[in-house]
Each structure stands twice: as structure tokens, then as C-alpha cells.
N, C-alpha and C positions, 0 to 999 in steps of 0.2 A: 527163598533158598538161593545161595550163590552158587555159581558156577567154578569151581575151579579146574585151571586148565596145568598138565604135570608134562614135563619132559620124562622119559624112562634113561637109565644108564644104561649100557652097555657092557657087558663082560665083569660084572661086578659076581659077589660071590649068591646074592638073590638078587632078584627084581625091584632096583630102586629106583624110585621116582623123586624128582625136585619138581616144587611149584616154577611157574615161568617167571612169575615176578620177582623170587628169591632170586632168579639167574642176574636180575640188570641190578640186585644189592651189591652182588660179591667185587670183590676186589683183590691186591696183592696180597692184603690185609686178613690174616687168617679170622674164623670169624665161625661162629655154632649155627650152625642151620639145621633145620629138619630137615630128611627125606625122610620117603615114603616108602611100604609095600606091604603087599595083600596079605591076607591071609584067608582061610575058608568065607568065615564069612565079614570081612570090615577091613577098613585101612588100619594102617597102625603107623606108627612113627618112630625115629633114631634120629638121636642128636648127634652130626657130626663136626667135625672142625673142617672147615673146608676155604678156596683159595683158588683164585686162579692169576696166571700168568701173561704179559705181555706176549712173549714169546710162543706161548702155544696156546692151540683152542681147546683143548681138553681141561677137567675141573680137577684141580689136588685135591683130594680129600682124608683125611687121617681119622679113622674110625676110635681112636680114644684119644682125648684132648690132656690128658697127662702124659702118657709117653706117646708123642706125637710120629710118628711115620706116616708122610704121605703120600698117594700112589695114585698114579694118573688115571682120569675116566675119563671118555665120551660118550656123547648124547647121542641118542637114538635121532632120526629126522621125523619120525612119526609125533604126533604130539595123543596125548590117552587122556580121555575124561573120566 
């Protein structure tokens, strides 16, 4: 069984989590990543388009990769297994 270990967002509109190792993928470079969140009983998953910037430490993320708006998050400091 692997371990994975998730960062959780902040102020999103549910409970979403990124893998840690997705985090050191991202780039300027918009790019489809999974996050994560619960549900009663299992994880489940959403494909976002997501991005980050020189300038700030928070992640872009635009939740439909056809019409693209994207809108800043930060990470929790807790890390959730």
C-alpha cells in the first residue's frame, strides 16, 4: 500500500486537496492536475487546469479548462493523510 501524503486548499468552495508531489510538477505553464475530496465514504477526484506564479505563492486554478478563469488559492500548513 503507498502512502500518499495531500496538501488541503483553503477557502475553495469544498475541501480540496493536491498531492505534495503534484505541487514541485507545477509551473507558469498551465497544466491538468487532479485534486482531491471526500466524500461520505472515499476520495474522489476533479480535473483542474492549474498554474502557479513567480510573483505569488498562492496556486491559479481554473476549474473548466475550456473557458478558462482562474482564481487564486492557498494551502493549508497542515499536511492530511
Amino acid at each position: 500500500m503507498v502512502l500518499k501524503l495531500f496538501y488541503k486548499f483553503v477557502q475553495m468552495e469544498r475541501e480540496y486537496y493536491i498531492q505534495i508531489e503534484d505541487c514541485d510538477k507545477l509551473s507558469s505553464r498551465p497544466s491538468i492536475i487532479s485534486l482531491y475530496y471526500r466524500t461520505f465514504d472515499e476520495l474522489k477526484k476533479k480535473d483542474v487546469l492549474i498554474k502557479v506564479e513567480v510573483y505569488s505563492d498562492k496556486f491559479f486554478i481554473s476549474y473548466d479548462a475550456i473557458r478558462v478563469y482562474f482564481k487564486s488559492y492557498a494551502l493549508e500548513n497542515a499536511r492530511k493523510k
